[in-house]
C-alpha positions, -999 to 999 in steps of 0.1 A, spaced: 58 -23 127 74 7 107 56 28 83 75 48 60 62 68 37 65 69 -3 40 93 -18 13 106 -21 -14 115 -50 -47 134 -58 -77 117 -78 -108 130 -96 -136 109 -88 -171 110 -114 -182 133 -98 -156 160 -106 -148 158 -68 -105 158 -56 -94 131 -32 -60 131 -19 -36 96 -4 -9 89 15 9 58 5 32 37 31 53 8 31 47 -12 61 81 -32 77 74 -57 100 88 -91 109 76 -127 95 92 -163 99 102 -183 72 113 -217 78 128 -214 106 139 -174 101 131 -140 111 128 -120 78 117 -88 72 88 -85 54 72 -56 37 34 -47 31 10 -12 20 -13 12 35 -33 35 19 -48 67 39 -70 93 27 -71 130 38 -107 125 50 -90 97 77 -99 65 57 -75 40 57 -68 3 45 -37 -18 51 -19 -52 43 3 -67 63 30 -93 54 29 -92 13 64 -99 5 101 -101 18 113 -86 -15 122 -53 -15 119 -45 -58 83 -64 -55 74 -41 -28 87 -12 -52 70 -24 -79 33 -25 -59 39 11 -46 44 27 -78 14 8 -92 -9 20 -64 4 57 -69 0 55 -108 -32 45 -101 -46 64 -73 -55 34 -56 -81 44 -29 -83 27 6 -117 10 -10 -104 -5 -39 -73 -18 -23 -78 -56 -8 -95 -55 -48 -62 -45 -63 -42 -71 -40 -59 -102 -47 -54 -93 -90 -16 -87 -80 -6 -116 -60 
């Protein structure tokens, strides 16, 4: 599996405390029907070594795209991330 990075991000949490991410795409390999495609999924690491990934979202590159820049907008933390998956798929 390939990670490639796409950005990165600083929050603010309540607290008035700064949080910084990393945000990759994750290439990897999945059959379908019969195939070998490549498939495409996220992982979110934070500067203090936290870390959350998913594996095996999509084999569309644009809805790949379109999950990054959401997490980014967002400032999706490791935490909250399997959260913010289940409400996109």
């Amino acid at each position: 599996m390939r990670e490639l990075l796409v950005g990165s991000c600083q929050a603010m949490d309540e607290e008035g405390r700064t949080h910084g991410y990393r945000y990759y795409i994750l290439v990897g390999e999945m059959p379908v029907g019969g195939l070998t495609c490549e498939s495409y999924g996220v992982k979110i690491v934070g500067e203090n070594g936290d870390q959350a990934s998913v594996e095996n979202l999509t084999i569309r590159t644009e809805r790949i795209d379109r999950l990054m820049e959401l997490l980014i907008r967002n400032a999706v933390s490791p935490v909250a991330l399997r959260d913010v998956i289940d409400d996109w798929l």
